[in-house]
N, C-alpha and C positions, 0 to 999 in steps of 0.2 A: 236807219238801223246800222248796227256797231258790224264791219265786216267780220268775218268768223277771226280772224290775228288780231285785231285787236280785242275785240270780244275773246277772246282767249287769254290776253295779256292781260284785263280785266279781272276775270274773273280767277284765272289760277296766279297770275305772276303779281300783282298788286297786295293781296294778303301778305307775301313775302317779306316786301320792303317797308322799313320801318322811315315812317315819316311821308308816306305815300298816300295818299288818298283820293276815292274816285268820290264825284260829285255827279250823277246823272242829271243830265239836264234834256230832255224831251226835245229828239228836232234839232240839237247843235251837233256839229260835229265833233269828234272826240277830240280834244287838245289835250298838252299836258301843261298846263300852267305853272312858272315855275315863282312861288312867294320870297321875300326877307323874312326873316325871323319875326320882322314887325306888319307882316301878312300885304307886303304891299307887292303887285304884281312886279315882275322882273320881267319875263316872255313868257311867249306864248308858245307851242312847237304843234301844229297839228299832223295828228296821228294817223290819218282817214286811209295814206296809201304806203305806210310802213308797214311791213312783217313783224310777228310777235317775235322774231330774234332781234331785227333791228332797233325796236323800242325797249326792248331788256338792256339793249348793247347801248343804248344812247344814255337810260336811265342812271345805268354803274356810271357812264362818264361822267356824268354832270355829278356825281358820288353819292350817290342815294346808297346804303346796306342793302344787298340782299340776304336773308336768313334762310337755315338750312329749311326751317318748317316755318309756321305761321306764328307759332306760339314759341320760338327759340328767343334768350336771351340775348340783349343788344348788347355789345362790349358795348363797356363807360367810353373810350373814345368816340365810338360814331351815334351817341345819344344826340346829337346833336345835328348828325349829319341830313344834308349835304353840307348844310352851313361850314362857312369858312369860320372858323374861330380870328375873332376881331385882334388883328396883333398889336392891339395898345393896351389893350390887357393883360397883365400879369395872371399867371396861372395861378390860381389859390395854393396858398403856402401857410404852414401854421405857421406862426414864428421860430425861428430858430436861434442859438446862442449869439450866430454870423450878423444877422439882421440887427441885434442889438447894438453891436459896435460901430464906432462910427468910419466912413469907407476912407480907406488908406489912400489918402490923395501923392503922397510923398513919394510914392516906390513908381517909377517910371515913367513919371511925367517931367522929373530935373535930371537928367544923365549928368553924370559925378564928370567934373570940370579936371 
């Protein structure tokens, strides 16, 4: 059985965060298993002898959103969140006039002799 803290963190603090999700499993202990984006397990953290503050307090660090209500809007940043956004991707850009041209290789790569 879920101690009353986590069983609290469960049922009232888990609605909150977006990208959060509880899986009961019968008989396991409570973990917080942490996915990639491509669902493949990272860690594990079991929960069985933390406080419902110290698992709220672990969850924000690993960067999960917490929201004000269950049903509150996720800012477009943390739609994604915890996820690290992959830095070899460029952030979606429409084209702009800049992009067109071709990049000024000349301006401070030869310092004037």
């Amino acid at each position: 059985p879920l101690c009353p803290q986590v069983k609290a963190f469960v049922t009232q603090d888990i609605p909150l965060y977006h990208n959060l999700e509880m899986k009961h499993l019968p008989g396991a202990d409570p973990e917080l298993v942490l996915l990639s984006h491509q669902y493949k397990e990272l860690e594990r953290i079991p929960l069985s002898d933390m406080t419902r503050e110290e698992i709220n307090q672990l969850v924000q660090e690993l960067g999960f959103y917490r929201k004000e209500t269950p049903d509150a809007p996720v800012p477009k940043e943390f739609q994604f969140a915890p996820a690290r956004p992959l830095p070899t991707l460029p952030p979606p850009q429409a084209p702009t006039a800049e992009s067109k041209t071709p990049p000024e290789r000349d301006e401070g790569e030869h310092p004037d002799l």
